[in-house]
N, C-alpha and C positions, 0 to 999 in steps of 0.2 A: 957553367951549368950545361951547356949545350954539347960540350966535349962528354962528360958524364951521360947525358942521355943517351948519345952514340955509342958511347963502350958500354952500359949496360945494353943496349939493343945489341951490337953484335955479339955480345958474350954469349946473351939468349938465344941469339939466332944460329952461333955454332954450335953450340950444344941443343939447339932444334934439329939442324942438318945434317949432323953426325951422330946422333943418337949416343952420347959421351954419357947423359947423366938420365934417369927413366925421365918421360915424359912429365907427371905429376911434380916433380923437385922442378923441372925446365918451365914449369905453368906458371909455380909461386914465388919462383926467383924475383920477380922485377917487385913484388909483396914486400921482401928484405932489401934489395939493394936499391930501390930509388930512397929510402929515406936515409942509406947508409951513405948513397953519395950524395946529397941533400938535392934531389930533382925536386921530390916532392913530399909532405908529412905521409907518414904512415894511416893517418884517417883518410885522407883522401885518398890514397890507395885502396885500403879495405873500404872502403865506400863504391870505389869503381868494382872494386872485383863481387860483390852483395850487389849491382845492379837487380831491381826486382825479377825483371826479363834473365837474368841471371838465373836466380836463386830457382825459379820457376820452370826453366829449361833443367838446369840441376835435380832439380826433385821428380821432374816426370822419370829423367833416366834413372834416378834412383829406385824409384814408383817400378820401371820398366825392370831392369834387374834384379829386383824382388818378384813380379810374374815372373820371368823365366827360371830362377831358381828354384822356385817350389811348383813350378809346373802348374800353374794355374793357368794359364793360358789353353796348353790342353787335357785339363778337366774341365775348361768351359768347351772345348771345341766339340769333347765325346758328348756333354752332357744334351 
């Protein structure tokens, strides 16, 4: 099992390092292949990656790229 953790981390980390595959596919790779090489069940995986501190970080940027798209940022700065 320990062999598998290590090839899934370096998989993800060359394709972090070399920019092979876009950023978002290289985020949720370890989502698919820890329970494909059985490190770990798939709920516990999507459990770590829904951390609340997660989910909450997530939605500000979300929150944040929603003001800059529609320029609400500045229509508040003229207003």
């Amino acid at each position: 099992m320990s062999r598998n953790m290590l090839a899934v981390l370096t998989w993800v980390f060359l394709w972090w390092l070399t920019e092979a595959v876009p950023m978002p596919i290289t985020s949720m790779a370890p989502l698919f292949l820890f329970p494909l090489f059985g490190i770990a069940t798939a709920d516990h995986v999507a459990k770590t990656y829904m951390d609340d501190v997660i989910a909450l970080v997530l939605g500000s940027f979300i929150l944040a790229l929603a003001v800059e798209h529609y320029n609400i940022h500045r229509r508040l700065a003229l207003n």
